[in-house]
C-alpha positions in Angstrom: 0.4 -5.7 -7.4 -1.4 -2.8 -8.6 -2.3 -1.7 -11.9 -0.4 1.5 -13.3 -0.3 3.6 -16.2 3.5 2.9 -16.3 4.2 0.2 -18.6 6.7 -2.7 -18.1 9.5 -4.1 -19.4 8.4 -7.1 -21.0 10.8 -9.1 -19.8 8.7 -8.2 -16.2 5.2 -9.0 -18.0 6.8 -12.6 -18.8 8.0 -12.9 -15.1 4.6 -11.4 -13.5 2.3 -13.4 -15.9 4.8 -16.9 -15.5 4.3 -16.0 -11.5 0.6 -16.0 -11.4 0.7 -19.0 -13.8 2.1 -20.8 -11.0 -0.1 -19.8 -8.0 -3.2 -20.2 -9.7 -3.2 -23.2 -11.8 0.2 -25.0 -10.1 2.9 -25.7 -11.8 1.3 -28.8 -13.9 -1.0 -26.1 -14.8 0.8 -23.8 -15.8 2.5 -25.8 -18.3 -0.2 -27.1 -19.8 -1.4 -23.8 -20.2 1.6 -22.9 -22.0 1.9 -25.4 -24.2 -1.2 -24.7 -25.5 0.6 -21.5 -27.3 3.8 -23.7 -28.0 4.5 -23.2 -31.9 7.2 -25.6 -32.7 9.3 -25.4 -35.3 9.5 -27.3 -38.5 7.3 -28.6 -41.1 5.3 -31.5 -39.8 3.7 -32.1 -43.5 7.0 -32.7 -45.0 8.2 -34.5 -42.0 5.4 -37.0 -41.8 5.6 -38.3 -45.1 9.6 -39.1 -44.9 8.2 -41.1 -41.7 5.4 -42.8 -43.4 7.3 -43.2 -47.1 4.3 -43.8 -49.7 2.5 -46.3 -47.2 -1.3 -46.6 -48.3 -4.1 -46.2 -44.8 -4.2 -50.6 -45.5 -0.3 -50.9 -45.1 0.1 -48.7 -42.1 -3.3 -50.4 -40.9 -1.4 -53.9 -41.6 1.5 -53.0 -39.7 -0.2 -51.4 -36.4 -1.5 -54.9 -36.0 2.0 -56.3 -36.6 2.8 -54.3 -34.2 -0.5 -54.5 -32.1 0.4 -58.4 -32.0 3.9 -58.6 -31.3 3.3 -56.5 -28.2 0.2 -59.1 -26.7 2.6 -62.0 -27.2 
């Protein structure tokens, strides 16, 4: 591929950059690589506390060991 002052499509810079992605790095790689610049979508903030409710660090501490227990028996 050569350089040129024509410019692409950029649905052809996606396919081009995805394509040396691949060769270079492999596909494991490649994804990884990508994923770096993945944004996601929604509002982990107000997410995470309707996980966690109003536990305080010694509850959620408490119960990782519940947990952390439960699993070695």
């Amino acid at each position: 591929m050569s350089l040129s002052m024509n410019v692409m499509p950029l649905e052809q810079v996606r396919l081009v950059g995805l394509k040396a992605l691949a060769r270079d790095l492999g596909s494991v790689g490649m994804v990884r690589f990508l994923q770096q610049f993945e944004t996601g979508q929604g509002d982990y903030t107000t997410e995470r506390h309707t996980w966690l409710g109003k536990l305080t660090v010694r509850e959620l501490a408490e119960e990782l060991e519940r947990q952390r227990t439960t699993v070695a028996e």
